[in-house]
NUFILO-834237 format. One line per 3 residues: their letters; for each residue z, x, y of N, C-alpha, C. Coordinates in pm, whole numbers, plus 50000, padded with zeros to 5 digits. Layout:
<atoms>
a	Z X Y Z X Y Z X Y  ... $
</atoms>
This chain:
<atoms>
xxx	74594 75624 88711 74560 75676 88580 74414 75646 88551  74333 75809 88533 74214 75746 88458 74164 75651 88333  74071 75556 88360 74067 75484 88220 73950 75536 88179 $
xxx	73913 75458 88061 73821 75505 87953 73734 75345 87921  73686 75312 87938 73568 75182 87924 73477 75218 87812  73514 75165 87681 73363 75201 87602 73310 75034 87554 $
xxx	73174 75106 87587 73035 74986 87614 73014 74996 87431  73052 74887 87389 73082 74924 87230 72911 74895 87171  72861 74898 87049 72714 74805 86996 72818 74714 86887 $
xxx	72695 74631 86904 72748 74506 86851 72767 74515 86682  72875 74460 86622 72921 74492 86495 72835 74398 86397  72707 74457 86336 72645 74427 86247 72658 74435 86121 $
xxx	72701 74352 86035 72708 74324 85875 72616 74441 85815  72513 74404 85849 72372 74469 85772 72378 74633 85808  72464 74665 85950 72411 74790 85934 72564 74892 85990 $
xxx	72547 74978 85953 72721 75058 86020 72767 75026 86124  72696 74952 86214 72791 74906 86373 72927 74811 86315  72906 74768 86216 73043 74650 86183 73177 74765 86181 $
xxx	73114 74872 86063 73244 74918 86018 73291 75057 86147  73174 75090 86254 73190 75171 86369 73266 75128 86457  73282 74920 86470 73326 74843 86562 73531 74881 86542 $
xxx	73488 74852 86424 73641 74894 86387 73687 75025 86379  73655 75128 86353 73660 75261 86287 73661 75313 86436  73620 75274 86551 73598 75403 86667 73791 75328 86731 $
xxx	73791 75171 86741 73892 75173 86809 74017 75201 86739  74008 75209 86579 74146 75301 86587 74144 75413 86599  74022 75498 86588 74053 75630 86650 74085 75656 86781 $
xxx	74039 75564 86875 74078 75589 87018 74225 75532 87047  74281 75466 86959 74386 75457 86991 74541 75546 86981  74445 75593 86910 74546 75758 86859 74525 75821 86918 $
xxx	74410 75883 87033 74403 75992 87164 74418 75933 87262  74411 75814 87342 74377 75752 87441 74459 75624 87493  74526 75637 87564 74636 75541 87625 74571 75453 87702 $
xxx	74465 75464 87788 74424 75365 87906 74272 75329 87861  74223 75217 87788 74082 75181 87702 74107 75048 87746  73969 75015 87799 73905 74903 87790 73757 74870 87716 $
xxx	73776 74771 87626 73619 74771 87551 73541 74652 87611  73411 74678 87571 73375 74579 87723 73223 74531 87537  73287 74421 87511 73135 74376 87419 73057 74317 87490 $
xxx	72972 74216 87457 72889 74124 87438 72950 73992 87345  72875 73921 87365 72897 73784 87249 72805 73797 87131  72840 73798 87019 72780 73810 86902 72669 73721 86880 $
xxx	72532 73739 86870 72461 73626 86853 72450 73569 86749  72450 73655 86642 72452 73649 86508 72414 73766 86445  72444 73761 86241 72458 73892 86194 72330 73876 86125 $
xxx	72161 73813 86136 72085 73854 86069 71945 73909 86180  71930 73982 86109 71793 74082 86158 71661 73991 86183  71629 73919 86245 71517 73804 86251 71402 73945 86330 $
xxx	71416 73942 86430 71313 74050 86482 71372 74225 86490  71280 74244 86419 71332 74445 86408 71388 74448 86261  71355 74610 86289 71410 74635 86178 71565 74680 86112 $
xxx	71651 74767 86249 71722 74803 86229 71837 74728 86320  71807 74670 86381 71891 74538 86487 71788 74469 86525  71850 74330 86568 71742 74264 86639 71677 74284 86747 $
xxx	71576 74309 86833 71564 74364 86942 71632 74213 87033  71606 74091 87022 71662 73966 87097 71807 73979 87116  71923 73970 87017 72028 73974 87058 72053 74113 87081 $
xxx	72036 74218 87006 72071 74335 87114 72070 74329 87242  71986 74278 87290 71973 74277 87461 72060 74173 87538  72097 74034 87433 72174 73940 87483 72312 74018 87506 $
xxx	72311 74108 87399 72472 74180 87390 72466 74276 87474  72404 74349 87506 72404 74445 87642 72385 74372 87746  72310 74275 87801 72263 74241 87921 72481 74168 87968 $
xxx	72484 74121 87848 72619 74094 87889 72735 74148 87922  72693 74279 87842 72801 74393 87893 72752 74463 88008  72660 74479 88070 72633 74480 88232 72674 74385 88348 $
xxx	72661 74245 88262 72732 74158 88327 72871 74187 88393  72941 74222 88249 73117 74288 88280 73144 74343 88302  73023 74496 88314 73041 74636 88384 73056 74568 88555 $
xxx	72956 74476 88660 72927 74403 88771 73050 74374 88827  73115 74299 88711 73235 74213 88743 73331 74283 88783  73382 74371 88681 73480 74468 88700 73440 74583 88836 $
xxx	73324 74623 88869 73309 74664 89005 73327 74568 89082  73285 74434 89127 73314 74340 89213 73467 74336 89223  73540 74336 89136 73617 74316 89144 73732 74430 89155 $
xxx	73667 74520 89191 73736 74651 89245 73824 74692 89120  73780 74715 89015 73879 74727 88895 73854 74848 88840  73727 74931 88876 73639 75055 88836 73735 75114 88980 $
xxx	73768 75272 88938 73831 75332 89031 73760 75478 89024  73741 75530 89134 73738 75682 89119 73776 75771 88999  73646 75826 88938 73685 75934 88795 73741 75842 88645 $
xxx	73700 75699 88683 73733 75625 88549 73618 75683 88423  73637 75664 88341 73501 75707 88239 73463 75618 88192  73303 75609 88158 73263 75487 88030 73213 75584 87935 $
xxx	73169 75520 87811 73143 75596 87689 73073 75473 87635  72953 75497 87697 72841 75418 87572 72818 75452 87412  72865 75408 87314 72833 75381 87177 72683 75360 87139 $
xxx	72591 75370 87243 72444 75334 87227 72342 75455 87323  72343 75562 87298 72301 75624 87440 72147 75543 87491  72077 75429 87379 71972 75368 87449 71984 75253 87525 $
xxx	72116 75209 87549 72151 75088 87626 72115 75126 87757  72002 74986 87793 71985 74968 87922 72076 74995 88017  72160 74951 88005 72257 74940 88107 72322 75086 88158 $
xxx	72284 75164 88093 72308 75332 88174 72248 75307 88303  72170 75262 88316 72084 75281 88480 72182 75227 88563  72180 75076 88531 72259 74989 88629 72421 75074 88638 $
xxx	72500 75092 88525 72563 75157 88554 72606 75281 88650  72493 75330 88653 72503 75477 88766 72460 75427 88884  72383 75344 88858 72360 75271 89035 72464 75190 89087 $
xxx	72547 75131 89038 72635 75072 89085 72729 75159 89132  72775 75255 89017 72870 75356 89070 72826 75391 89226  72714 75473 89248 72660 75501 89320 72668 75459 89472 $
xxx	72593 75319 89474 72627 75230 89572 72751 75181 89587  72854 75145 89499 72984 75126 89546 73064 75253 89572  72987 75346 89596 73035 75505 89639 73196 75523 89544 $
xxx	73197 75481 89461 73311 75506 89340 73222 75624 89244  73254 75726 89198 73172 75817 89140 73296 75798 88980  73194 75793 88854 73288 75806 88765 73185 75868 88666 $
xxx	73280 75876 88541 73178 75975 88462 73131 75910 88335  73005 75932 88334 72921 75873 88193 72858 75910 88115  72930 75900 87980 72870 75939 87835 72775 75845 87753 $
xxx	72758 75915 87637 72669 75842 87582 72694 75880 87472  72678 75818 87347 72682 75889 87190 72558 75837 87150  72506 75945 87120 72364 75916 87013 72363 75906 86896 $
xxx	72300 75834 86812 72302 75834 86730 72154 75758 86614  72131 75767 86493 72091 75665 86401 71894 75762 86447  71780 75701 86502 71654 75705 86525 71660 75854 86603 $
x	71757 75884 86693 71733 75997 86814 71813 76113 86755 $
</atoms>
């Protein structure tokens, strides 16, 4: 069975990611039987650098969800035609993502939702 992996953004007080954090997974749970959400660790909910997220923990929270994207390929858990669905279409981790696919010759398919500046 294909799964569905969404690379969530981190649920911010200050800005709609809190109430998106909640609001996308009950909608996916009403179309979608096979979901895995893959966060980050919360660094905290205030804006110290940037304006609209922090640019510091944003990256702590993605760099970590690349971490778990790694793992779950190492660990042979990503299968042929699984999907991810980035919640951020500017997350770094699109690259690494397709390269890994790539090189672990597992081909799967990757979205992105834009949103907010783009």
């Amino acid at each position: 069975m294909t799964k569905l992996f969404i690379i969530t953004l981190e649920p911010i007080e200050k800005r709609y990611t809190k109430q998106w954090y909640k609001y996308f997974k009950n909608e996916f749970k009403k179309y979608a039987k096979n979901v895995e959400y893959i966060d980050g660790t919360i660094v905290g909910d205030e804006i110290k650098k940037g304006r609209f997220l922090d640019i510091n923990q944003t990256n702590i929270w993605k760099a970590e969800q690349v971490i778990k994207i790694a793992k779950l390929f190492q660990d042979q858990k990503i299968k042929p035609n699984d999907k991810f669905l980035l919640l951020d279409g500017w997350h770094f981790g699109i690259t690494a993502l397709k390269y890994m696919s790539q090189l672990n010759n597992i081909p799967v398919g990757i979205y992105a939702y834009w949103h907010a500046g783009t």
